[in-house]
RODO-2510 file (C-alpha; in nm, 4 decimals, decimal comma):
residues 266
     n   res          X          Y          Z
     1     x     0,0000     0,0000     0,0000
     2     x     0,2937     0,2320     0,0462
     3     x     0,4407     0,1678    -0,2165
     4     x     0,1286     0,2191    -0,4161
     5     x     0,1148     0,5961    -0,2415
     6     x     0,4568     0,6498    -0,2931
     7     x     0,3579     0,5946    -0,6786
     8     x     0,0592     0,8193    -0,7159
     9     x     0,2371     1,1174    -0,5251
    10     x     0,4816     1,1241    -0,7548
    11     x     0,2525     1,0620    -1,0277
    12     x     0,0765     1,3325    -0,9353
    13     x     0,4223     1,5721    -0,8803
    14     x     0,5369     1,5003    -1,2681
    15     x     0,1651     1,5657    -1,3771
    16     x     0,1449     1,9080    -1,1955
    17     x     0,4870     1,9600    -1,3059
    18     x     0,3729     1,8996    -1,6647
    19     x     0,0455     2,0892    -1,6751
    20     x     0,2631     2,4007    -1,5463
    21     x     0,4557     2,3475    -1,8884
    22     x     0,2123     2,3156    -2,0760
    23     x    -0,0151     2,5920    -1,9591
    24     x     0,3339     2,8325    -1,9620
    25     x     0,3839     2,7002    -2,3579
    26     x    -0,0005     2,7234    -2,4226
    27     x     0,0234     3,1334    -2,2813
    28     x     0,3192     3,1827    -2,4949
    29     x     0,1708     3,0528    -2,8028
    30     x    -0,1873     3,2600    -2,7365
    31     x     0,0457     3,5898    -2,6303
    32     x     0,2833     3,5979    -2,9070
    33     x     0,1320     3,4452    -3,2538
    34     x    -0,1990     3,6778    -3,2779
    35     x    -0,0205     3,9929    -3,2136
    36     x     0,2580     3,8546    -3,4873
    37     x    -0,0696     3,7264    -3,7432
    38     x    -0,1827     4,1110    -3,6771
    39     x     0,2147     4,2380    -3,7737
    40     x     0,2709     4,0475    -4,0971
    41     x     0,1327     4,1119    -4,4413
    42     x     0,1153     3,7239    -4,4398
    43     x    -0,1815     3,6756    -4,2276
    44     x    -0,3386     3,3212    -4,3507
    45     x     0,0173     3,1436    -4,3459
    46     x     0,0873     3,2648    -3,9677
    47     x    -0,3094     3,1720    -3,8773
    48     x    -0,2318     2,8497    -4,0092
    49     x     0,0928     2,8145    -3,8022
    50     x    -0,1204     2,9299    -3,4599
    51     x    -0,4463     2,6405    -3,5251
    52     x    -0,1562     2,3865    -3,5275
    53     x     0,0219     2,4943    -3,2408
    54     x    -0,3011     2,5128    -3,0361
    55     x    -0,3541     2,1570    -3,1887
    56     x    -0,0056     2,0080    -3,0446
    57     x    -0,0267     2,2182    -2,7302
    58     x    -0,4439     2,0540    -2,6635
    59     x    -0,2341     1,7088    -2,7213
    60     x     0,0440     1,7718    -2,4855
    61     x    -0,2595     1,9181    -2,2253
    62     x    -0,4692     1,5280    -2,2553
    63     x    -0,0800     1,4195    -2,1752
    64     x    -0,0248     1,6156    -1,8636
    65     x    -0,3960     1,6018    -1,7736
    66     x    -0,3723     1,2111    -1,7663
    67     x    -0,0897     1,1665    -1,6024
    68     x    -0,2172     1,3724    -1,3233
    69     x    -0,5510     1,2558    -1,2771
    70     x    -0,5534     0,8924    -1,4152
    71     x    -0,7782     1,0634    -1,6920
    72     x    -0,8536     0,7854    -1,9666
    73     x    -0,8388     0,4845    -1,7379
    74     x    -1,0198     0,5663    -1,4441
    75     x    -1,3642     0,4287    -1,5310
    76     x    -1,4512     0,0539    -1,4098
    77     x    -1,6353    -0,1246    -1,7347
    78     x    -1,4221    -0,2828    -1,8987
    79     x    -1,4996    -0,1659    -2,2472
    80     x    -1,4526     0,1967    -2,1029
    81     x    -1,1217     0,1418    -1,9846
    82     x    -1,0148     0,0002    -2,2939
    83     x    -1,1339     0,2840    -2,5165
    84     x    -0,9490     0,5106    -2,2249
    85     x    -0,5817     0,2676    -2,3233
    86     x    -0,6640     0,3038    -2,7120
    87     x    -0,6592     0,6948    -2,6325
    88     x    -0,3947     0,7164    -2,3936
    89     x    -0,2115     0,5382    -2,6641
    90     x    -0,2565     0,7937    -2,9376
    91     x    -0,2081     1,0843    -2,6909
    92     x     0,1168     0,9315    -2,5760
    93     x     0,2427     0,8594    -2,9312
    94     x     0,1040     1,2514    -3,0508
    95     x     0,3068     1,3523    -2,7064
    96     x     0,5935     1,1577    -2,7532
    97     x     0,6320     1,2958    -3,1835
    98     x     0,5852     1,6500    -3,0533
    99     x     0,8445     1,6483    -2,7460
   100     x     1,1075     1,4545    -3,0307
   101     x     1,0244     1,7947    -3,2361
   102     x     1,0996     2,0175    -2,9946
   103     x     1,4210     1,8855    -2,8906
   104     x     1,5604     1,8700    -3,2028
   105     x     1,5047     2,2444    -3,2597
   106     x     1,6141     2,3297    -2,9161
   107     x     1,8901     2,0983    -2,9605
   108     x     2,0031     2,2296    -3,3338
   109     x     1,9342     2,5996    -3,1422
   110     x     2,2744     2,5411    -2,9370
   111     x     2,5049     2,4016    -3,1922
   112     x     2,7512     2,6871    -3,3282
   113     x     2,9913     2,5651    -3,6049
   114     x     3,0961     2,9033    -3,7649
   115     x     3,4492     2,8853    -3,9304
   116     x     3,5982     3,0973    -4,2128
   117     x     3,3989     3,0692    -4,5682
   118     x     3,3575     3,3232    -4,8246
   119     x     2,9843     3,3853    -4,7994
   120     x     2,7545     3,3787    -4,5008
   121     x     2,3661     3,3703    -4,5810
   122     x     2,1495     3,5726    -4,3658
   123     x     1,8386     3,4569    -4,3848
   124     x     1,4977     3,6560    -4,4065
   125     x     1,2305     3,6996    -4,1138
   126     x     0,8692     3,8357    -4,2237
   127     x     0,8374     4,2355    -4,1665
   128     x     0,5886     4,3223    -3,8649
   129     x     0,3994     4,6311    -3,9622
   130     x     0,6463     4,7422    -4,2283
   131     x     0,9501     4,6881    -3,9822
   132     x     1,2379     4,4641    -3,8852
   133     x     1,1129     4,1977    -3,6249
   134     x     1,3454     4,2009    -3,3059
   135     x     1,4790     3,8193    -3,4334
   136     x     1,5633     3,9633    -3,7686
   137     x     1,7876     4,2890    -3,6061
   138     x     1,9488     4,0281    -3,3566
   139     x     2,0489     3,7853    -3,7045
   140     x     2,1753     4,1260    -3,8660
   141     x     2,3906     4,1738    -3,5149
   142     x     2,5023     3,8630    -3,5645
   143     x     2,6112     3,8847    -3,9133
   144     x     2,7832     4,2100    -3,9004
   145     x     2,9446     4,0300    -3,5948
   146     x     3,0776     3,7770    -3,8448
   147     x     3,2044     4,0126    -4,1205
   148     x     3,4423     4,1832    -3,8731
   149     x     3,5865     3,8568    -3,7911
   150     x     3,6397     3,7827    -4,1364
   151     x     3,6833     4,0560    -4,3168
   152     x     3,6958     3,8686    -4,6964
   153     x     3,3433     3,7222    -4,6133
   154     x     3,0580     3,8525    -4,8333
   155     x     2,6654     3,7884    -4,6703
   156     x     2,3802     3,7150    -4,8970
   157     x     2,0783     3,8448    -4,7984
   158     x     1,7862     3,6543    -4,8511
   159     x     1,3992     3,7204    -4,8050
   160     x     1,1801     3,8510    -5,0836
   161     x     0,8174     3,8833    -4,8551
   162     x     0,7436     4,2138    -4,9199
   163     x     0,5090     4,4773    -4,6800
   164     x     0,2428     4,7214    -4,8054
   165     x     0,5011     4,9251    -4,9205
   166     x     0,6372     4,6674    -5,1538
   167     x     0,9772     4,6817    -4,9520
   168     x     1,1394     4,3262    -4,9176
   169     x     1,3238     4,1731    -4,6054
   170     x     1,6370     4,1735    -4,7878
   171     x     1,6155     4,5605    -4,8529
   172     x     1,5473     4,6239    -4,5093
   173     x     1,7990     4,3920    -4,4203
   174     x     2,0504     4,5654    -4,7259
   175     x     1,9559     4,9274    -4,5654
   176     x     2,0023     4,8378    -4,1952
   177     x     2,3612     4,6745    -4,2362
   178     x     2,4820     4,9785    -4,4955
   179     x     2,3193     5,2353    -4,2111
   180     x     2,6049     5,0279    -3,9365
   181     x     2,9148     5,1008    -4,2219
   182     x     2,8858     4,7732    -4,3931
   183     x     2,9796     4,8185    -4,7764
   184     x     2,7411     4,7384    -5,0218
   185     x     3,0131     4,5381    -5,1896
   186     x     2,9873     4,2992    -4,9824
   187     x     2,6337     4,2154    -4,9919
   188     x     2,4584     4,0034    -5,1998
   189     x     2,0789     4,0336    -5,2376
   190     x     1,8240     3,7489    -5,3371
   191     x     1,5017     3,8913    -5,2951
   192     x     1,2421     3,6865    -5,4787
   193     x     1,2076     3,3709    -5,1981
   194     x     0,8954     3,3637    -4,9808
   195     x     0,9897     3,0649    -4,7816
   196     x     1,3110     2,9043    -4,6132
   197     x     1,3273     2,6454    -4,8947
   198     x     1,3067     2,8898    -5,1316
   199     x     1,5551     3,1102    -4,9908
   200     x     1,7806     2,7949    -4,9845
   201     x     1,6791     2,7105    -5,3520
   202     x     1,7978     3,0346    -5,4737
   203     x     2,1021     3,0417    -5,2654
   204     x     2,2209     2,7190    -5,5108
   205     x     2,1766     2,9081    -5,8117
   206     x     2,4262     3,1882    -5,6913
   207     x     2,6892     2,9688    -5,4877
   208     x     2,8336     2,6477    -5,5637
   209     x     2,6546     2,3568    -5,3694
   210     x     3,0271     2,2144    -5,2047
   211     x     3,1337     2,5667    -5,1412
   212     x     3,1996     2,6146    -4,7417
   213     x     2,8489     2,8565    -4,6519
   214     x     2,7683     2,9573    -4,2773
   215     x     2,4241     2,9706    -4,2003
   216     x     2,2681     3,2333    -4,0189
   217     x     1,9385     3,2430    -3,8369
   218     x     1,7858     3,2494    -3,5257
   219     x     1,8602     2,9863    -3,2778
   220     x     1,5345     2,8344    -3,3054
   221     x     1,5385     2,7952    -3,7199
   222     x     1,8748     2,6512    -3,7387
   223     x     1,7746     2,3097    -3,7177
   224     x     1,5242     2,3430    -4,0338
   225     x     1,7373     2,6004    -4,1800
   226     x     2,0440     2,3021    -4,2141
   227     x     1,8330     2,0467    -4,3063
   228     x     1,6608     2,2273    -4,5746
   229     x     2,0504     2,3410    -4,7437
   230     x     2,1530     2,0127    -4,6725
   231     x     1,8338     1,8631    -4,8824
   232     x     1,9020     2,1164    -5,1592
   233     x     2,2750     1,9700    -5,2229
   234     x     2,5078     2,2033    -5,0031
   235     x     2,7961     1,9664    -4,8742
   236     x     2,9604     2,1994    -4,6208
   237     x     2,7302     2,3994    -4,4069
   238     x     2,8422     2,5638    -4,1275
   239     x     2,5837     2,6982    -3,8242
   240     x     2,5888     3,0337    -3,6587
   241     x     2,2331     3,0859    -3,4560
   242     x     2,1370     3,4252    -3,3638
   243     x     1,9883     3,5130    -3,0522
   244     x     1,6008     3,5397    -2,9923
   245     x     1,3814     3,6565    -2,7753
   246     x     1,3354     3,4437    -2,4361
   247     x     0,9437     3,5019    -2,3859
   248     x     0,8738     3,3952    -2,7662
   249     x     1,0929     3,1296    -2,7809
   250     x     0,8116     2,8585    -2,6679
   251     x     0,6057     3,0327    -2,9550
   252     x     0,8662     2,9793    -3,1877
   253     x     0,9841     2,6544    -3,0913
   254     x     0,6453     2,4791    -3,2128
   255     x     0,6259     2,6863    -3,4983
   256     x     0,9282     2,5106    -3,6045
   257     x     0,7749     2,1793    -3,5125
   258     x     0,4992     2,2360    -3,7024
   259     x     0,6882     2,3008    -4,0067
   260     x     0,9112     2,0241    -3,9757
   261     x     0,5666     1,7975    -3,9261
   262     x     0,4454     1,9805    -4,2931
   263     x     0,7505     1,9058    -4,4440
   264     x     0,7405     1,5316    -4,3353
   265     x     0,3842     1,5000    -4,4801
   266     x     0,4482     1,6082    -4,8443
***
């Protein structure tokens, strides 16, 4: 019998340690992505994004919710607790996919292999009401930071989403670094991709695929950012993350997963 108590008090410790998580991610989520939908010319591809990540975030709730109350096995007829295992099932497996996701972005978020190459690509974050999103300045930090290490390295900009204005990431982006003494020489502009494989996809036509290329993003997109160069035929990629914001990163973090999941399913 003690050792039965023993069981469900911790049970219950992970579970209210888990629905803490969860609520925290599920606030992030509803705090940051409807004031970014509102921010970006973009709106239905960012709505999207958000129904998904309320999707994953309802799974990982069932999770936490179950292993703190017992919730799908609780119920004595036997047929009811066996519908209860057949869903604990899928909400462990739809759990389980979803926390594999997030580490690997959080994981491919710490990894900094930035050597010497010839061209750095800095890539693209959507404009929020016509101006640089915080994420996108600290990438630009971070790629000016680069340059003055090596001073023969040339950045291609990349990001052709446009705002109202018709002005494209990369010109803000192109305008921003010039502004902070960075010749134009040593910029290189593709302005035409509206997504991260397109971005990537363009990059090939201007750069050889086994040239050495350091990629530069946020922490959080660096893990799709790689995989996505190394799918188009780049040999030698390099990883520099940027910075992001702390109190979006949960936000972000499924974003990516959900992303990832799309890109799976086609």
């Amino acid at each position: 019998m003690k050792d039965g108590n023993r069981t469900s008090r911790v049970r219950r410790i992970i579970g209210d340690i888990l629905l803490v998580l969860v609520v925290l991610l599920t606030a992030d989520v509803c705090f940051v992505m409807p004031d970014r939908i509102s921010a970006v010319v973009r709106k239905a591809d960012y709505r999207d994004i958000f129904m998904y990540e309320i999707i994953l975030c309802a799974g990982l709730l069932l999770f936490a919710l179950d292993v703190r109350f017992n919730l799908f096995t609780r119920w004595k007829p036997v047929i009811l607790r066996a519908i209860g295992w057949i869903l604990r099932t899928a909400v462990i497996l739809f759990s389980a996919v979803t926390v594999f996701f997030c580490g690997k972005v959080m994981t491919g978020s710490l990894i900094n292999t930035a050597g010497q190459a010839e061209y750095a690509v800095v890539l693209g974050l959507a404009l929020e009401n016509g101006e640089p999103a915080p994420d996108l300045l600290e990438r630009l930090g971070t790629a000016r930071a680069y340059l003055e290490k090596y001073p023969e390295a040339r950045l291609i900009l990349t990001g052709g989403n446009a705002d109202k204005s018709g002005r494209t990431e990369t010109a803000v982006m192109r305008d921003i670094l010039t502004q902070q003494g960075v010749a134009e020489d040593r910029l290189i502009l593709e302005d035409q991709a509206q997504t991260t494989k397109e971005n990537i996809s363009n990059i090939a036509g201007i750069i050889p695929a086994d040239e050495p290329v350091v990629m530069i993003s946020s922490n959080y997109h660096m893990d799709r950012a790689v995989r996505n160069a190394s799918e188009a035929g780049f040999s030698n990629i390099m990883r520099l993350p940027a910075p992001s914001g702390f109190f979006a990163y949960g936000a972000n973090m499924l974003s990516e997963v959900v992303l990832d999941l799309n890109d799976l399913t086609k």
